[in-house]
N, C-alpha and C positions, 0 to 999 in steps of 0.2 A: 572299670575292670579291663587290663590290658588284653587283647587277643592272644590266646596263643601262637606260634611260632607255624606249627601245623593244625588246620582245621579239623575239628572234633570229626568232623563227614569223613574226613580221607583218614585218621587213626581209626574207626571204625571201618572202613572198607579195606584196610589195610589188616586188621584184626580178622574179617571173613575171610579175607583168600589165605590169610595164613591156614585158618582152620579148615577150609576148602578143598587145601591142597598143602595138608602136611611135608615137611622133607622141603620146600621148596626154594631155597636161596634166592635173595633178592639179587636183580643183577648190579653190579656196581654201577659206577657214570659212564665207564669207559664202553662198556656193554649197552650198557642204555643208549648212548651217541650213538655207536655203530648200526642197534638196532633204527634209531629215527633213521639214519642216513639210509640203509635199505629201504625200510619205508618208504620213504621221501622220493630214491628211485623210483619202486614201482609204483610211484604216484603218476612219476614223469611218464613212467611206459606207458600208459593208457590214456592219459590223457586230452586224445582226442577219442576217446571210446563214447558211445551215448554214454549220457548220465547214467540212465541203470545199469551196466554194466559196470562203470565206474563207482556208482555207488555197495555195488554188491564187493567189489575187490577193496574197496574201502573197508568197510565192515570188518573182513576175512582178519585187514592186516590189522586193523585196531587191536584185533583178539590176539596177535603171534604175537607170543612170549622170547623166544629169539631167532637164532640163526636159522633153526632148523624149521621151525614152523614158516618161515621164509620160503627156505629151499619146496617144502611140501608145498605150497604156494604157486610154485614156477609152470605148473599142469594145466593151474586154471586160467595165469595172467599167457599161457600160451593159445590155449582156447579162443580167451578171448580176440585178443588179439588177431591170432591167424583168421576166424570167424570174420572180420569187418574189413583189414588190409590186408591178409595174402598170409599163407605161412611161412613165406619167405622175410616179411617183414616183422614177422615175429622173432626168425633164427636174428635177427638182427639186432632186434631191440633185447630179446632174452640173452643176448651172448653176453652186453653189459651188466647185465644180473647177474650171470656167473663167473664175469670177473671181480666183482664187489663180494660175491662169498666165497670165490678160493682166498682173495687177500685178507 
């Protein structure tokens, strides 16, 4: 019997957050890209943060849904940040952040 295309797990988890979270548009590819690529930034931001701290900002961004849960975001990857290397190297690193969500 051939597999199907999408695994029964992910049309079943797929089926929960619909019902989860009624009204909720999936986002397109173009959306989707964008959101990795934020991501993927504030991967680079922290990146020399301890592990737990990186692990906790990991977490956060696994769960942003898009842009905005990003931007809400920007508070804590500044905390952290300023917290270990200075808050000046935070306005730093966060300035890239907010050139990647005004474009």
């Amino acid at each position: 019997m051939p597999t199907p295309s999408v695994p029964r797990w992910k049309r079943t988890l797929d089926q929960a957050l619909r019902l989860a979270r009624p009204g909720l548009d999936f986002q397109s590819s173009a959306g989707v890209d964008d959101l990795e690529r934020l991501r993927s930034l504030c991967h680079e931001l922290v990146a020399d943060l301890p592990a737990a701290q990186r692990h906790v900002i990991g977490v956060t961004l696994l769960h942003a849904r898009d842009r905005r849960d990003i931007q809400h975001l920007r508070a804590q990857l500044f905390d952290a940040i300023a917290h270990q290397l200075g808050e000046r190297t935070a306005r730093e690193r966060l300035r890239r952040l907010d050139e990647a969500l005004a474009g």
